[in-house]
C-alpha positions as CSV (number, residue, x, y, z in Angstrom):
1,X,0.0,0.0,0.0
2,X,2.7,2.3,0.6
3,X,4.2,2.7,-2.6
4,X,0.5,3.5,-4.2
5,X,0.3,6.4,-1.4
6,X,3.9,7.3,-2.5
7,X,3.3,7.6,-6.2
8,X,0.3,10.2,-5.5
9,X,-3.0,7.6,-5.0
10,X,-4.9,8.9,-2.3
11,X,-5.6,6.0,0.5
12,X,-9.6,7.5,0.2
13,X,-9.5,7.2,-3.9
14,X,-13.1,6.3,-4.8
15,X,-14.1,4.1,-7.8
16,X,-16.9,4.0,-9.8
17,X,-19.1,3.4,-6.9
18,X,-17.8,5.8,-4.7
19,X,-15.8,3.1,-2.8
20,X,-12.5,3.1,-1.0
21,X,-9.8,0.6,-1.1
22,X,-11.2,0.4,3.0
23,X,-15.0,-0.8,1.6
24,X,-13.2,-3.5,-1.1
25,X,-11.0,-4.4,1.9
26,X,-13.6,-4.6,4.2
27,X,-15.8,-6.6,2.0
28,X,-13.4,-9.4,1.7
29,X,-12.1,-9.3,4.5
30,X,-8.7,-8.4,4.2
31,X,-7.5,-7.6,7.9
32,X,-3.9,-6.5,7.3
33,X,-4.8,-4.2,4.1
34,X,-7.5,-2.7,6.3
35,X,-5.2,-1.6,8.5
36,X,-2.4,-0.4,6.6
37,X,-5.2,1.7,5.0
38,X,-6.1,3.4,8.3
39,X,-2.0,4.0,9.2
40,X,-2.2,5.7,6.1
41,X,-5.0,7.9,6.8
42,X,-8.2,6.7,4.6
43,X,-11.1,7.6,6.4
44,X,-13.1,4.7,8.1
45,X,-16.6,6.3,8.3
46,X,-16.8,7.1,4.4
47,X,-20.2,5.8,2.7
48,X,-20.6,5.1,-0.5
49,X,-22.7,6.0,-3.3
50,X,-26.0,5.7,-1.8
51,X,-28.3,2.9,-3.1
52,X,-32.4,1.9,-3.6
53,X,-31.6,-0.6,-0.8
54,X,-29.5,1.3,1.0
55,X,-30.2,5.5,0.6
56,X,-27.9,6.1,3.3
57,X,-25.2,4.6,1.6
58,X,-22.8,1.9,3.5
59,X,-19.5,2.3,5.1
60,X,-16.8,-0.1,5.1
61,X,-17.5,-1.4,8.8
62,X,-21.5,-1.9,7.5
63,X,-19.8,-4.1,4.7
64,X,-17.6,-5.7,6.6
65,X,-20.5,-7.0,9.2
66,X,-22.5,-8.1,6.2
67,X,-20.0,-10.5,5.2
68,X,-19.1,-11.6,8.5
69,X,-16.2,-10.1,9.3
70,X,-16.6,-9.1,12.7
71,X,-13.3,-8.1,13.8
72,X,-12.5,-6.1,11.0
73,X,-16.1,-4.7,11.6
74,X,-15.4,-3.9,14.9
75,X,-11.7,-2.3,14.1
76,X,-13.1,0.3,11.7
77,X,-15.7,1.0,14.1
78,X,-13.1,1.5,17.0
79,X,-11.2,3.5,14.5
80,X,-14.2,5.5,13.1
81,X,-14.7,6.4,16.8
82,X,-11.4,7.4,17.6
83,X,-11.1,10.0,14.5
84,X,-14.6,11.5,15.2
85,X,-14.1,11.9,19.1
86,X,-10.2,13.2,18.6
87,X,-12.0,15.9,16.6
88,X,-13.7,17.5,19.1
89,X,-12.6,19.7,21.7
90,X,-12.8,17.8,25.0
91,X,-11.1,19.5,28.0
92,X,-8.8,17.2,29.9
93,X,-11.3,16.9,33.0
94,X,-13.8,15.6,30.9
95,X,-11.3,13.1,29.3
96,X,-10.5,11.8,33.0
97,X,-14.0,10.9,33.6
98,X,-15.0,8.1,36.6
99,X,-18.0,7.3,34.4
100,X,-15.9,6.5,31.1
101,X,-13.6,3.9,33.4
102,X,-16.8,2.7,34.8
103,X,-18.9,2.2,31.2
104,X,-15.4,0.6,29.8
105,X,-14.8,-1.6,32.8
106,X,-18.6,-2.8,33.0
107,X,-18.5,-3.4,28.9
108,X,-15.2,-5.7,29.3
109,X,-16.8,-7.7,31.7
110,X,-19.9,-8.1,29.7
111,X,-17.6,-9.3,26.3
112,X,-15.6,-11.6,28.7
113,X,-18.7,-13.3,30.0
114,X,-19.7,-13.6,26.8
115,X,-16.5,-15.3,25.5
116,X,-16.5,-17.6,27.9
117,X,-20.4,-18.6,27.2
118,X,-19.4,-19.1,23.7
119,X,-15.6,-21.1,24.8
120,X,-18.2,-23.2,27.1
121,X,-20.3,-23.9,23.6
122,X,-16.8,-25.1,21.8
123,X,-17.2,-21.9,19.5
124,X,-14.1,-20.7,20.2
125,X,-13.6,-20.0,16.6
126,X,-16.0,-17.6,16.2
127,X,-14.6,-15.4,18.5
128,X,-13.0,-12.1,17.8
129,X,-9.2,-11.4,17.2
130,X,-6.7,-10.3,19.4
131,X,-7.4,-6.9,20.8
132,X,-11.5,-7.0,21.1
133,X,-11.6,-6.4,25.1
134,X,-8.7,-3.4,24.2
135,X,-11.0,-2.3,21.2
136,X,-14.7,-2.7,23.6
137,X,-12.7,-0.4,26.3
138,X,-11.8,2.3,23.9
139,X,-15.3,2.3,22.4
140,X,-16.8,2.6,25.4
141,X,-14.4,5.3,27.2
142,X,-15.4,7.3,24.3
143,X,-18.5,6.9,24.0
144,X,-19.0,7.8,27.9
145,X,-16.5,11.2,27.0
146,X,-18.8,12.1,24.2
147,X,-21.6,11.5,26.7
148,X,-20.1,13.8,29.5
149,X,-19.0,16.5,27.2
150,X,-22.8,16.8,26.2
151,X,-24.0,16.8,29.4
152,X,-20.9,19.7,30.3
153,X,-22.3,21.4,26.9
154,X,-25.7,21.7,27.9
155,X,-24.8,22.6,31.0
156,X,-23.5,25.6,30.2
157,X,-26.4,26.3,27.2
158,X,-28.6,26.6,30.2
């Protein structure tokens, strides 16, 4: 991927279909592609041309969970997050939160109870890669930050 980037391709070039090389990577499930993509800066969230069955349009992560590939799904996500709540102005108190360790450490222990349900069941396979518990606690510390720098927001619109 690098040497594309080098000779001028944008990592967000779009084809026909308004796709990114992150949708076709997505799509068939192409983990290390997907991330070298993302170190390369191509935008996660992007949608594509919008569709009769889809008007919204579909980003790579809604792709990727439509084919299965849940841990791919689940990395864009994570990353999709990260980019949108690294643009926004959060002041450092906010970013220390109690209720974003609490929300992360209540949604790791929910994920490992589920894993070991589903190790009990002998469907180990299906599990996610390496990394889900790290990727469930950033998801959730951020969505808990986004949640408290609303509730500082309207605070101080009243």
């Amino acid at each position: 991927m690098a040497p594309i980037v080098t000779a001028g391709v944008s990592p967000s070039f779009r084809d026909a279909r308004s796709r990114t090389g992150i949708h076709w990577a997505a799509y068939y499930g192409r983990e290390e592609t997907v991330v070298a993509l993302i170190r390369l800066g191509a935008a996660p969230g992007a949608l594509e041309d919008p569709t009769s069955k889809f008007p919204q349009g579909q980003t790579a992560v809604d792709l990727a969970s439509s084919r299965g590939h849940k841990g791919i799904a689940g990395y864009l996500a994570e990353a999709d997050l990260t980019s949108h709540l690294s643009s926004l102005a959060l002041k450092e108190s906010v970013m220390e939160s109690v209720s974003a360790t609490h929300a992360a450490q209540k949604a790791i222990e929910t994920v490992q109870d589920r894993n070991i349900d589903s190790l009990a069941g002998d469907q180990g396979e299906q599990l996610s890669p390496r990394g889900s518990l790290a990727a469930v606690r950033n998801s959730a510390q951020a969505a808990a930050r986004i949640q408290a720098a609303f509730r500082v927001h309207s605070f101080h619109q009243r």
